[in-house]
N, C-alpha and C positions, 0 to 999 in steps of 0.2 A: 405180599404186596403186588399190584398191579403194575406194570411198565408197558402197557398198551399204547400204541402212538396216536394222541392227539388231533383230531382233524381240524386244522385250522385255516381263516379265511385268505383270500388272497393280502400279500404283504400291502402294508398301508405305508404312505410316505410320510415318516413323520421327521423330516430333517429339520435342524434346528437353524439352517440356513432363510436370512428374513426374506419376507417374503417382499412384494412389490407396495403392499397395502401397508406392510411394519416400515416398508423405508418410507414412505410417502407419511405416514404420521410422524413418527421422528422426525423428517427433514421440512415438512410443510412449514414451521415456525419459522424456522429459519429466511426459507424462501420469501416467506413472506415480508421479514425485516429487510431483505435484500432489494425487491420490489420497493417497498414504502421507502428507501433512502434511494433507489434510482430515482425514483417520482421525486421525489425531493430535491435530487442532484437539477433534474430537467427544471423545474417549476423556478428554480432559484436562477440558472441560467439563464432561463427566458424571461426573467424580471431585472437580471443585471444586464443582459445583451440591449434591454429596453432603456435601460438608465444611461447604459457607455456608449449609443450608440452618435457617432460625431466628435468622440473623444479627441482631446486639446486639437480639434478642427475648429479652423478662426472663420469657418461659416459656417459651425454649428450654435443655436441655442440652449442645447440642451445642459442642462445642471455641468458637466464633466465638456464642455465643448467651451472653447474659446472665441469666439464671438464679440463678446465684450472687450477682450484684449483687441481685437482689430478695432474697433471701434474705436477707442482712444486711444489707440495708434492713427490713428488718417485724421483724427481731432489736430494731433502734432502735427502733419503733414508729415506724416512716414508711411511710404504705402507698403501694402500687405499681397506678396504673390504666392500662390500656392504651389509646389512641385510636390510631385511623387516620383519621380524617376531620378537617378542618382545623375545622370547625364544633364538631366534638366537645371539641378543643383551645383554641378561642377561648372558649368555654362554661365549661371546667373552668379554666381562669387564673383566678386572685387571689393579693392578697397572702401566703396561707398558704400557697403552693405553687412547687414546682419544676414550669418545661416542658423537657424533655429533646424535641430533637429529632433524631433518630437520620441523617435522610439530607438535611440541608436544600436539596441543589441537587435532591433530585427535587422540589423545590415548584415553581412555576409561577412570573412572575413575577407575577400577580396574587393568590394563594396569599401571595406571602411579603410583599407587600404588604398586605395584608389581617392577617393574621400580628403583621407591626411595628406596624400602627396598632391592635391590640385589645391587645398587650402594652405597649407604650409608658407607658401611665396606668394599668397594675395593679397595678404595684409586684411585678412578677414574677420566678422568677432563670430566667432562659430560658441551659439550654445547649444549645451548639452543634456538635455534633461533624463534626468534618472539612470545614468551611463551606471551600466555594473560590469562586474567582469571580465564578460565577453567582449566588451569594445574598449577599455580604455586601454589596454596596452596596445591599439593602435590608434586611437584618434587623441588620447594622452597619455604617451609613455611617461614612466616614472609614478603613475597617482596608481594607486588602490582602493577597494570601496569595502566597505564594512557595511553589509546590506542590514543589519542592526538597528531600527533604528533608534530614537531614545525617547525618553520619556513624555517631556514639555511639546506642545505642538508651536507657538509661540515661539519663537527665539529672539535676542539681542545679537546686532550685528555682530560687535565685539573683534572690529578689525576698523584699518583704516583707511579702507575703500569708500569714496565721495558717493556713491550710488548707494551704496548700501547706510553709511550714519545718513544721510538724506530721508532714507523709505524707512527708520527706522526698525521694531518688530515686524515682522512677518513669520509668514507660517510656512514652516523648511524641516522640522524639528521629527514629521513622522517621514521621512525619506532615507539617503542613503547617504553616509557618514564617509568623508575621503580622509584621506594621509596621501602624505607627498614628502618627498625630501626637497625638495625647492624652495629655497630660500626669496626666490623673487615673486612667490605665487601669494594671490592675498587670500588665505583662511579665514573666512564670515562666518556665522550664524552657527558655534559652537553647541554641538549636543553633547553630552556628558565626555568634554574636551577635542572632540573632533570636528569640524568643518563639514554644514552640508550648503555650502557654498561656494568656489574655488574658481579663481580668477589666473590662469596661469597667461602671461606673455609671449610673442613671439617673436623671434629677431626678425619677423620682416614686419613689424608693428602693428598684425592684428593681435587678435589675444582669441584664447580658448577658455568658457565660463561653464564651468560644471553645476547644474543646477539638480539639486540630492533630489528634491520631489515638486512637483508638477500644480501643488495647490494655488502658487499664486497666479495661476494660466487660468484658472476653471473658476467660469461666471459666477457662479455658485459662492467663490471666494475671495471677487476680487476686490467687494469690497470691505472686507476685512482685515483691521491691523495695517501695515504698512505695503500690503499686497501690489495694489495697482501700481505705486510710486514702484518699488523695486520693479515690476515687469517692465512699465512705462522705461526705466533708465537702462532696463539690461537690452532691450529689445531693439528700442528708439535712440541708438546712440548715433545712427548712421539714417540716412535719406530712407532707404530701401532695406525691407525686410522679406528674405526668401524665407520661405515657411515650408518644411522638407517635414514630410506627410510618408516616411518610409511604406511602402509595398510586395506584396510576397508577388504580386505578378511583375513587378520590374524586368525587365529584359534581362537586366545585368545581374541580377539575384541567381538568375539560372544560369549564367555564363562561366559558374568554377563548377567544379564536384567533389571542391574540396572540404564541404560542409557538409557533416553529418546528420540523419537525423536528430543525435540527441545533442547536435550544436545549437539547433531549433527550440531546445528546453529549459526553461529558464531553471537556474541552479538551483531554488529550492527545492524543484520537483524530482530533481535528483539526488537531493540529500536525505529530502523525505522517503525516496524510494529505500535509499540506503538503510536509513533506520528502520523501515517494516522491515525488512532481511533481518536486520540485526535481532529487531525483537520476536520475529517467526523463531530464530533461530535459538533464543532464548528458553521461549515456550518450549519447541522440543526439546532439548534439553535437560526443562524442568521435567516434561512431561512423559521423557526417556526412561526405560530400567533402570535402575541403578547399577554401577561399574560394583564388578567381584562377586564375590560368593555372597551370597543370601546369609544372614546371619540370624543362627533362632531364638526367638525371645519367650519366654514362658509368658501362657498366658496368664490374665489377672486373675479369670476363673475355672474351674475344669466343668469342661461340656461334656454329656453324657455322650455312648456311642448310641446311643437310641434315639437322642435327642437328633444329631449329625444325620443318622439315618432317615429317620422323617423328614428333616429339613430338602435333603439331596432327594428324596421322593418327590417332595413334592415341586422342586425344577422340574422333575422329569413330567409330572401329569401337567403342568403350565406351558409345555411346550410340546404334550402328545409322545415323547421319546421313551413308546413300549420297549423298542427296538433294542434302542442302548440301557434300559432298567433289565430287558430278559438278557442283555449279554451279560450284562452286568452278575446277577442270580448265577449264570452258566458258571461262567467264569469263578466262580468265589466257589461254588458246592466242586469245581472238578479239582480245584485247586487242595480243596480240602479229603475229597474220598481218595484221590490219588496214593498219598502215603498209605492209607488202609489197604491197599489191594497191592503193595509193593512196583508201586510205576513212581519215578524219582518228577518229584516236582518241576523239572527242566523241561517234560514229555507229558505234563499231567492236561495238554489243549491239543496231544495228537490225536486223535479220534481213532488210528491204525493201533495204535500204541495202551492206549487206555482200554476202549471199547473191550478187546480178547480178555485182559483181566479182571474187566467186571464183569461180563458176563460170568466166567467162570466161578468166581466169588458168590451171584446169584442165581446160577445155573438158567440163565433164562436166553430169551433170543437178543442177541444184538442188534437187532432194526431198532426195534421200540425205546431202547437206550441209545440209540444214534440221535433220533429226533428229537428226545426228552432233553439233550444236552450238548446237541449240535443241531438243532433244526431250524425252521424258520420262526422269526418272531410272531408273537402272538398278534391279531386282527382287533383286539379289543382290550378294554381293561377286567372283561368277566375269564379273557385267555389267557391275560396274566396272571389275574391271582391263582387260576388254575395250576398255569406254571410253578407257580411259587410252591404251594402245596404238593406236589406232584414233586421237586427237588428235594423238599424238604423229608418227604417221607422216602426217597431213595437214599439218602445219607444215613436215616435212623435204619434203616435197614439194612447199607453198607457196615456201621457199624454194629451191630448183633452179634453177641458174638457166636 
């Protein structure tokens, strides 16, 4: 037999590490749904920013702007002033007047503090629209809101407030659902037993009107159902109507720091956030090893070793891995002549160790058997199979006896 050393080409990179081109086909799909739902996010924004823009402003026209509400306000001779500033609103309170506050959790918590204590002793009707909460436990302590909301858009008053059996139906029913312990407070416009209408009292004889949702404001609705009459009587009880238009540029907004960014987020966005964690956290989980030992199951059928072999071949020519197919060859033939030339299997990948006793066994030089079974991997697949042939015929020849 020949044990000649092999001239082979310079080593070829065949790592089965992806490249830039395999990550970029895998991930492209992706990217691309990523892309197509920003553009979606944006398109949708800029068609709602279009529709909300003037939102319950009583000198907006727009569908979601109240406008028409001022209108048949000053029809009554109740006139309509506008403030954005919480200074402007503490200033304009008194007994003669309605404060309509349009967004009460953009208030601050020092804001709506400031707020409860200058309305408290004015004997003011402070309503409240769409309060969740972040503002009621200070502009109505005692209530809670069930942001839930129910079914029926439509409600029946279902209490015995004169303003509300007056305006009969109206539309309250997709808004925000209160409880209260208060027995002096009048619960209206029941959605699946809870109140999205709330009338509470004050000992210095205003009262404070929690209004669950914002439909009977917006032109769009007012004249539906009992709509106008209910705004008309909650609005127009008094001469004068402040119309408090909250703002993130308020002077007074920026005068605590004791509001956090995420006091600024309305709670569903944080519960929603909650649950992606939850279910991220699910997924890996699911998508974890499995806890403890590996347990072995017999297969259903028995696979040939020839068949196994081919298969694993041909991973290796799919991704070019001469490199690890000839260690592969190395490894199995030294593992095997080892025992025949008495070098114990522990030692059968030393090269110092093995190499003396085959030679000896073959009586040939050591170099050529260095390279044949430690050398570099083959350049090509015509140097592989050479490889292979070239191990193969050193085993049949190891064993001779």
């Amino acid at each position: 037999m020949t044990t000649e050393a092999t001239t082979t080409a310079p080593r070829a990179t065949t790592s089965a590490t992806p490249t830039a081109r395999r990550t970029w086909t895998r991930a492209r799909g992706v990217l691309l749904a990523l892309v197509l739902l920003l553009a979606a996010a944006v398109t949708i924004a800029a068609l709602r920013s279009g529709d909300q823009h003037g939102r319950l402003d009583p000198r907006s026209a727009d569908p979601y702007g109240s406008r028409a509400v001022a209108a048949l306000l000053a029809d009554h001779r109740v006139t309509t002033r506008v403030v954005t500033s919480l200074d402007e609103a503490r200033t304009a309170a008194g007994p003669d007047t309605t404060l309509l506050v349009t967004a009460p959790d953009l208030l601050t918590h020092d804001q709506q503090t400031r707020l409860h204590t200058a309305l408290a002793p004015s004997g003011t009707r402070t309503v409240l629209v769409a309060a969740g909460t972040p503002s009621l436990d200070r502009l109505a302590p005692g209530v809670t809101a069930d942001p839930a909301p129910g079914f029926d858009t439509a409600l029946e008053p279902g209490c015995p407030l004169p303003a509300a059996r007056r305006a009969g139906t109206a539309e309250l029913g997709d808004g925000i659902r209160y409880t209260t312990p208060l027995r002096t407070a009048d619960a209206c416009y029941p959605s699946d037993g809870l109140p999205t209408l709330l009338r509470i009292p004050q000992d210095a004889g205003g009262d404070t009107v929690l209004l669950g949702a914002p439909d009977i404001l917006y032109n769009n609705r007012l004249d539906q159902q009992g709509n106008a009459s209910l705004a008309l009587q909650l609005l127009g009880s008094h001469h004068h109507l402040i119309w408090y238009l909250p703002s993130l540029t308020d002077d007074s907004a920026s005068s605590t720091g004791r509001r956090s960014f995420f006091d600024l987020l309305p709670s569903g966005w944080l519960w929603g956030t909650l649950q992606l964690f939850i279910a991220a956290a699910l997924a890996a989980l699911w998508r974890a090893r499995r806890f403890g030992p590996l347990v072995p199951e017999k297969l259903p059928v028995a696979i040939r070793a020839s068949e196994t072999t081919e298969g694993r071949a041909r991973l290796y020519a799919k991704v070019d891995a001469r490199d690890r197919a000839a260690a592969a060859l190395r490894s199995a033939t030294r593992t095997r002549i080892a025992p025949l030339v008495g070098i114990p299997a522990t030692q059968a990948h030393s090269p110092e160790t093995l190499l003396p006793a085959l030679s000896d066994r073959l009586h040939g030089d050591g170099q050529p058997l260095h390279d044949l079974l430690f050398g570099p991997p083959p350049g090509d697949d015509a140097a592989l199979v050479s490889l292979a042939d070239r191990l193969d015929a050193l085993e049949r020849e190891v064993r001779r006896p």
